[in-house]
N, C-alpha and C positions, 0 to 999 in steps of 0.2 A: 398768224394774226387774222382774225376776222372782220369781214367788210362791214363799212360803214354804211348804213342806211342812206339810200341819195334822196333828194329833192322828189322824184318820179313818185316814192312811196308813201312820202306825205301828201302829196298832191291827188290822192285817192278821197271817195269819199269816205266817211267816220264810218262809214258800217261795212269799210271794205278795212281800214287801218285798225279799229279797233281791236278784233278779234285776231288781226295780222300778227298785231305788237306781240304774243302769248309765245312765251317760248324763243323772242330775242330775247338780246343782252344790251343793260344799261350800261354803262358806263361812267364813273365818276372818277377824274383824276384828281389828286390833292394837292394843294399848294406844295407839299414837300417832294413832288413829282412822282411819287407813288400812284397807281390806279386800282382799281375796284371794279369788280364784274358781277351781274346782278341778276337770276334771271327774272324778268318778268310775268307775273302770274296772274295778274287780273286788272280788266279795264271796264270801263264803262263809256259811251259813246251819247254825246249832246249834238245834238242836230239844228243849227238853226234856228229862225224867228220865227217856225211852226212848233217847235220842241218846246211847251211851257216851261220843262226844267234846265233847258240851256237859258245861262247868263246874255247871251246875246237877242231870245226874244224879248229883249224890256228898249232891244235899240241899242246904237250904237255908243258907247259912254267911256268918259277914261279907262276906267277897270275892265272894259273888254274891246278899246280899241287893235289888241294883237290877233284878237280871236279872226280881224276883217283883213288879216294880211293874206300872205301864201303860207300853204302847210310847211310846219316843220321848226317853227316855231316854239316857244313854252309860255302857257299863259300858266300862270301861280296869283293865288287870292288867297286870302286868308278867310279861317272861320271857327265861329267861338272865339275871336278873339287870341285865337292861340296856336292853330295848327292851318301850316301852310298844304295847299292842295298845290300837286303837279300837272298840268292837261300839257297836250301837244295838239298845235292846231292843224288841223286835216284841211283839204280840199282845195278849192281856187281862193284868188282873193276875194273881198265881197260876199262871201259865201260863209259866214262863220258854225265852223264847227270846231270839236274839239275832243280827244277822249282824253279822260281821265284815268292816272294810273293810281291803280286800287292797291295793287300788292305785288311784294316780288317776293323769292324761292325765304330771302332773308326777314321780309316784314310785313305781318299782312295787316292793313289799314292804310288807305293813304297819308294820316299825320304821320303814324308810325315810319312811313316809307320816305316820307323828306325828313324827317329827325334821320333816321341814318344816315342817309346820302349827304345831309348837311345842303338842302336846299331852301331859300327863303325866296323874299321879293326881289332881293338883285339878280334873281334868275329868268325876273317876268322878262321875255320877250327874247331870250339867248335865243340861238339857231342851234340845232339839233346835227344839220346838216354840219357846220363850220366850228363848232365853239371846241375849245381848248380843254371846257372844264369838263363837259357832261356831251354825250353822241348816244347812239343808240347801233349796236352792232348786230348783225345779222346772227341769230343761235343755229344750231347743228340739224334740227330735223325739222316738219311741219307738224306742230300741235294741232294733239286732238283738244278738243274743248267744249263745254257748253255754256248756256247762255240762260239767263234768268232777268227779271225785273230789276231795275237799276235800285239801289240804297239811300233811304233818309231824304225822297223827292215829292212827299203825299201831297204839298202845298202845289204839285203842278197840275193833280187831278188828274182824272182820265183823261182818254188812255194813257196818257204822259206817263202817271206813275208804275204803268203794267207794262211799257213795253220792254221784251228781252235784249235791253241794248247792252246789258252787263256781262262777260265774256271771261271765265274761269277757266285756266290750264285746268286740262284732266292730268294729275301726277303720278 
């Protein structure tokens, strides 16, 4: 069995956790007590009330009061009206950041990746550390990987939409 991700690793900042996550393993257990193992393949990394494309620089508001906890967390919003986004919040409290998971070994897109896992809104704010349903476990070697411009952020403008916060396993 593989260890579960502690507290210490979310509590990193976003552009230390981000490109961390590539090459663990999600985890989703089923109501019917069966589990599911996932590897994770691509993030992207929101920084803060300097970062125009994090949700948290517009301030602090119901839809991203989790982002203002302690890492390790799951902030989930929806968009389009139809497809839930997964983040995990990094860093201190007060400090909102958050990466988003892009894609794993099994689905690449983030709607795509909560439609399999079967994750929605009742998962806004679960702990990553603690929860029953969904953890995050440590994968088998250190990914290699590189990094590009984050996806679908042009409304943030420069630099926001060029920096390479985006973080792809090399496979």
């Amino acid at each position: 069995m593989s260890k579960r991700l502690a507290r210490a690793f979310y509590s990193q900042d976003v552009l230390e956790v981000g490109p961390s996550l590539l090459g663990q393993r999600l985890v989703r257990a089923w109501p019917d007590g069966t589990k599911s193992s996932y590897i994770i393949t691509e993030t992207e990394a929101y920084r803060g009330f300097d970062d125009k494309a994090c949700h948290a620089s517009k301030g602090r508001t119901p839809r991203t009061e989790v982002m203002f906890g302690r890492g390790g967390h799951i902030y989930m919003y929806l968009i389009y009206g139809m497809y839930w986004m997964m983040n995990v919040v990094t860093g201190a409290e007060d400090v909102p950041q958050a990466v988003l998971f892009r894609g794993l070994l099994e689905a690449s897109g983030p709607g795509r990746l909560t439609r399999l896992i079967q994750v929605d809104k009742d998962y806004y704010g679960e702990d990553l550390v603690s929860s029953n349903r969904i953890w995050i476990e440590e994968g088998s070697r250190t990914p290699e990987y590189t990094s590009g411009p984050r996806v679908g952020i042009d409304y943030a403008g420069a630099p926001w939409k060029d920096v390479p916060w985006r973080f792809l396993l090399n496979l």
